[in-house]
N, C-alpha and C positions, 0 to 999 in steps of 0.2 A: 515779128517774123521778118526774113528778107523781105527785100520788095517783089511782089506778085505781079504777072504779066497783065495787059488790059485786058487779054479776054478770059479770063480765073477771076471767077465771081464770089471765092472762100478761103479763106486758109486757116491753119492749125495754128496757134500759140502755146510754143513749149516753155518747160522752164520756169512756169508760176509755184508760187508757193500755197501747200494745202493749204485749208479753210480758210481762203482770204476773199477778198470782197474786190472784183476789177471792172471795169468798166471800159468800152472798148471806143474809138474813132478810126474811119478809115481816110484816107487823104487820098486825092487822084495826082499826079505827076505825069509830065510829059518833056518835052526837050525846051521848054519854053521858062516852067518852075514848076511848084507846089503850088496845087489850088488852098481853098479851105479845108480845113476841115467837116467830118460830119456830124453828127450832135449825138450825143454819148450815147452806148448802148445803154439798155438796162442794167441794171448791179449784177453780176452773178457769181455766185461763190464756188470756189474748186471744193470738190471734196475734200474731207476730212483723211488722213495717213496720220500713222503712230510718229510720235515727235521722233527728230534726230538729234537736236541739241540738246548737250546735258546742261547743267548748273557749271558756272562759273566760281573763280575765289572759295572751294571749301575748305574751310576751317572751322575754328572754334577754340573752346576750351573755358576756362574759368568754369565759375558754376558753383555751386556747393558739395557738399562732404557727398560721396555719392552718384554724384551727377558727369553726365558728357555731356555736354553744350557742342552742339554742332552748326555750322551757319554753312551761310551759300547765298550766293547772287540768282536772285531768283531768275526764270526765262521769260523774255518780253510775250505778250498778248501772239503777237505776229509769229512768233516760233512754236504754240504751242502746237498747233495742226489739228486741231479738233477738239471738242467737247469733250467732259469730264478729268481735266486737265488735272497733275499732282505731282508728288513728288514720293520715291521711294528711298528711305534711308538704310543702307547697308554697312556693320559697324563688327567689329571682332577686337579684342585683344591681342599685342603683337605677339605675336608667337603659335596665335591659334589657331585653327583652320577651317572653324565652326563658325557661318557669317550668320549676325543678328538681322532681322530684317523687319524693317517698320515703313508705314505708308504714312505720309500727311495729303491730306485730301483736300488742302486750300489752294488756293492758284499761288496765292500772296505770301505763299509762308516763304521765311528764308531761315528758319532757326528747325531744330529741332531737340528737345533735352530727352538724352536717355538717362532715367534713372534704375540704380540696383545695388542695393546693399552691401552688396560682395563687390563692388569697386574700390581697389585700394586708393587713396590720394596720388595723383599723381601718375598714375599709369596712362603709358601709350595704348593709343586703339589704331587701328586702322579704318579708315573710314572714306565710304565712297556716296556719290549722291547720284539719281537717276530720275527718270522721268516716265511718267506715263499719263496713258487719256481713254478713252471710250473703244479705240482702235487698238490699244494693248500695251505694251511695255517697250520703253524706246532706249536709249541711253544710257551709257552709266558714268561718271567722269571719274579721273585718274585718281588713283590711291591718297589719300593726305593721313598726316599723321597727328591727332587731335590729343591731347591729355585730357584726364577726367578732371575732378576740381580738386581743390589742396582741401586740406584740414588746418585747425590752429597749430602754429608751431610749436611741438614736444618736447624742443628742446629751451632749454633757459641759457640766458646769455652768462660766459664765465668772466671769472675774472675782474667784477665792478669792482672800482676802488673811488675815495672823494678826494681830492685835496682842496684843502682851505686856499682860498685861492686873497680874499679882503673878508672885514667886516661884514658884510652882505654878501658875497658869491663863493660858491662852492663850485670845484669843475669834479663833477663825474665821466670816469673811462670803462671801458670794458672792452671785452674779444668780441668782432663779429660773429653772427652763426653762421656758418657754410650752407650751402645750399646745395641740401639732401630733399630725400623723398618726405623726409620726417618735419623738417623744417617748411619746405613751399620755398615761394620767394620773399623773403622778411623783406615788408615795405617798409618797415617804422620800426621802431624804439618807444616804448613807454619808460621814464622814468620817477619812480615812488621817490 
């Protein structure tokens, strides 16, 4: 707080953050300097308020046939504002206007996988992450655009051919796959 006149024997301290742990000294001043200090108060803790920060970095994606993989920078200890601390995942397909909604109830988690059958490879979601605690539902962070997980690639590569290259080496060619919904992102090549 400003500095308090000598004869105000109290003041208010604004601007702490919920559920945190402070401890207080007051110091005397006059036109001379700063004396000592005086020996800490006791601990005491502000009350608990519903969080305001959401999650950071959401993203995701990979995963398996099926699956969204969802992540996120989890919120530090000192942001949460209270007990029963979580996180609420909000997820739809783009184009849709029906939002999925899932709760992880660890403090720690940073991932979430939705799974469901009827995800095609490759489709965009939209997806938002949020926060809540014992005090009720707080945050939500900004839209991201996550894909679900590939499947094995459907298509086969065209066009192999060998030529004799010496005695011992043979060089085989062929056409890239493009990169469709069918295909994924072809990391490799196997060659029989």
């Amino acid at each position: 707080p400003e500095v308090v006149n000598g004869r105000t024997h109290k003041a208010t301290v604004i601007d702490l953050s919920p559920w945190v742990e402070y401890e207080f000294r007051v110091v005397a001043s006059n036109s001379v300097g700063i004396g000592e200090p005086s020996r800490p108060s006791a601990l005491l803790k502000t009350k608990a308020a519903v969080p305001v920060v959401a999650p950071t970095n959401v993203s995701g994606g990979g995963g398996s046939r099926s699956e969204l993989v969802i992540t996120w920078e989890p919120v530090p200890e000192e942001l949460q504002n209270g007990e029963g601390f979580g996180y609420i995942v909000m997820l739809h397909p783009l184009g849709s206007t029906t939002w999925t909604k899932a709760v992880v109830a660890s403090v720690e988690a940073s991932k979430y996988v939705y799974r469901n059958e009827s995800i095609t490879p490759l489709s965009p979601f939209e997806v938002k992450v949020g926060v809540y605690n014992n005090e009720g539902e707080g945050t939500l962070s900004s839209i991201s655009i996550v894909y679900s997980g590939e499947d094995e690639p459907q298509i086969a590569p065209a066009g192999a051919s060998a030529l004799s290259v010496s005695a011992a080496e043979v060089e085989v060619s062929w056409q890239p796959i493009a990169w469709n919904r069918h295909t994924g992102r072809v990391l490799g090549y196997e060659v029989r």
